[in-house]
C-alpha positions as CSV (number, residue, x, y, z in Angstrom):
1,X,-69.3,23.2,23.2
2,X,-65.9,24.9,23.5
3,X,-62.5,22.8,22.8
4,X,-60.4,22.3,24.9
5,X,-57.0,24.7,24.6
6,X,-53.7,22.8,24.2
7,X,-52.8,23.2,27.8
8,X,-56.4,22.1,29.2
9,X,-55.9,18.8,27.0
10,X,-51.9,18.2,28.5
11,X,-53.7,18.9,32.0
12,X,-56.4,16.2,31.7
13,X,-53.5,13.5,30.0
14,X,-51.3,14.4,33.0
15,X,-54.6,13.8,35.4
16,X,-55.1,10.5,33.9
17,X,-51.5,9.1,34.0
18,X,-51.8,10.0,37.4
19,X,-54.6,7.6,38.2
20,X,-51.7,4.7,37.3
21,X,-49.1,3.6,40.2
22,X,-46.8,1.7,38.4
23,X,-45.2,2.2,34.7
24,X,-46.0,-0.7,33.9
25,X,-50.1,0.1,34.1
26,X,-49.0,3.1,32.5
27,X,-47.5,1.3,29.5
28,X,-50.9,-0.3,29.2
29,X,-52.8,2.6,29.3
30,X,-50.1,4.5,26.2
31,X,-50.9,1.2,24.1
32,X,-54.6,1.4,24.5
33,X,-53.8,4.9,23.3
34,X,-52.2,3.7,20.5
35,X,-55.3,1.2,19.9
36,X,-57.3,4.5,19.5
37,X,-55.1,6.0,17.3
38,X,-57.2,7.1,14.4
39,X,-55.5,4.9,11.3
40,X,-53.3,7.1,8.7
41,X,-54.0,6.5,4.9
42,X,-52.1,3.6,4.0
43,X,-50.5,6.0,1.2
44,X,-49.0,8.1,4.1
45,X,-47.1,5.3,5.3
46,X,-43.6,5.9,2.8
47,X,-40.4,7.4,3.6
48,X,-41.5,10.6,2.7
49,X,-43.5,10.6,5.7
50,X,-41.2,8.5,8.2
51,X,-40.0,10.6,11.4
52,X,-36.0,10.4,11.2
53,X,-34.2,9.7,14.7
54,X,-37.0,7.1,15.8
55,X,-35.7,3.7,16.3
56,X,-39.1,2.2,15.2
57,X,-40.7,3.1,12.4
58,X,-43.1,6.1,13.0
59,X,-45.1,7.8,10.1
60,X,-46.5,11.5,10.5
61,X,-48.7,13.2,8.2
62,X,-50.1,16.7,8.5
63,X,-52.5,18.9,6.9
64,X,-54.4,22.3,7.4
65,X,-57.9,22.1,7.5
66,X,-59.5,25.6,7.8
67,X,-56.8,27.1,9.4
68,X,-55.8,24.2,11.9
69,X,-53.5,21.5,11.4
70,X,-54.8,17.7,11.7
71,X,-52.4,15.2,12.5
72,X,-52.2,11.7,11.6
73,X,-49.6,9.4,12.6
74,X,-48.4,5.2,13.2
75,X,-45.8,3.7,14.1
76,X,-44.6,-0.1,13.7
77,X,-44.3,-0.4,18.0
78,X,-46.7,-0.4,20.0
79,X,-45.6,1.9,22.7
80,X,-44.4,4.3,19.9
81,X,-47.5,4.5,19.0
82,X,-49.3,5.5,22.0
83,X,-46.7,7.9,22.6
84,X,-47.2,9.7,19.0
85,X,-50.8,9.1,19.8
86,X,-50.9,11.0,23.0
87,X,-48.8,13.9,20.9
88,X,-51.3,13.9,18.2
89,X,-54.2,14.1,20.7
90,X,-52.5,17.9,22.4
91,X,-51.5,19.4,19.0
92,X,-54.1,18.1,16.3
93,X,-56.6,20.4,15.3
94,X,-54.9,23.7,16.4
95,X,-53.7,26.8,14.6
96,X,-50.1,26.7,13.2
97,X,-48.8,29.3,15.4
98,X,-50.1,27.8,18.8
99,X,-48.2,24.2,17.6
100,X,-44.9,26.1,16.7
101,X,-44.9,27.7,20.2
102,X,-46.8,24.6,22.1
103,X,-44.9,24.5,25.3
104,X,-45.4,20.6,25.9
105,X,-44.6,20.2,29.7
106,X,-47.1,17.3,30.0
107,X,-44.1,14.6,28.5
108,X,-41.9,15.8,31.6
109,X,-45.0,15.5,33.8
110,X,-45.8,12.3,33.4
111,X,-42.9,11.2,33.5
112,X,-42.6,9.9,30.0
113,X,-38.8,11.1,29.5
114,X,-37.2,9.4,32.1
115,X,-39.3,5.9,31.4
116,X,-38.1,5.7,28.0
117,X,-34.8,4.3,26.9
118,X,-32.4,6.8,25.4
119,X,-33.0,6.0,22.2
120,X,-36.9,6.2,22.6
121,X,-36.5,9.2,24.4
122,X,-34.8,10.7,21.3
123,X,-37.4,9.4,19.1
124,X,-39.8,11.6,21.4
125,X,-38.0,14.3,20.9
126,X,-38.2,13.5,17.3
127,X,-41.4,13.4,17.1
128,X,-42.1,17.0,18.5
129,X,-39.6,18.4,16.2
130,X,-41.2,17.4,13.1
131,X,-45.1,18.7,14.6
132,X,-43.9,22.1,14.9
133,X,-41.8,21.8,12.1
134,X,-45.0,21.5,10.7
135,X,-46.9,23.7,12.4
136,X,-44.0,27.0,11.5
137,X,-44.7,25.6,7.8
138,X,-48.6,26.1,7.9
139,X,-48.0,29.7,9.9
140,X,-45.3,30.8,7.4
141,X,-47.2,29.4,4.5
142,X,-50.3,31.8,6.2
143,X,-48.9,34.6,5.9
């Protein structure tokens, strides 16, 4: 069976927050997320590792695992979480180069950005920096 590409993933996460009316239901559906979140190593969870800008606490850890990157990520909030969660779920397991150039439009989409406080929303924005900060680390280290 063929994986799905990046976009193909941001299209089915856009299809199901579109099965919610309210943001409330979709709150509840970006902690069950969270729920899911595959747990990170306990030895992950330092300052080395901490996302700076978040308000909560939120812990990402990456590694390249023949020639993609897996992500592993928590955060101390509960919606944080299913928010890092549903970032982890598009840009885990791909190549460096297609996370350093992901164009993630499913955030705007769903209308994530403009349901989250400012400073939430800047933790967001955190979050994606540091991913394909990452992700132009593995493809330069590549090279």
């Amino acid at each position: 069976m063929r994986s799905m590409t990046l976009n193909e993933i941001q299209d089915e996460i856009i299809d199901d927050f579109e099965l919610f009316d309210e943001w409330m239901d979709k709150y509840n559906y970006l902690i069950e997320l969270g729920n899911q979140l595959e747990p990170l190593n306990p030895k992950h969870k330092n300052n080395e590792y901490l996302i700076e800008g978040c308000q909560s606490k939120v812990w990402l850890h990456a590694e390249l695992d023949n020639g993609s990157v897996k992500f592993t990520a928590d955060s101390d909030a509960i919606i944080t979480k299913g928010i890092v969660a549903l970032l982890v779920k598009v840009m885990s397991g791909r190549k460096p180069e297609e996370i350093k150039d992901a164009d993630l439009y499913f955030i705007d989409r769903i209308g994530l950005k403009e349901n989250l406080s400012p400073t939430r929303s800047n933790g967001l924005l955190a979050m994606m920096k540091q991913m394909k900060l990452y992700g132009l680390a593995f493809f330069v280290r590549d090279e």
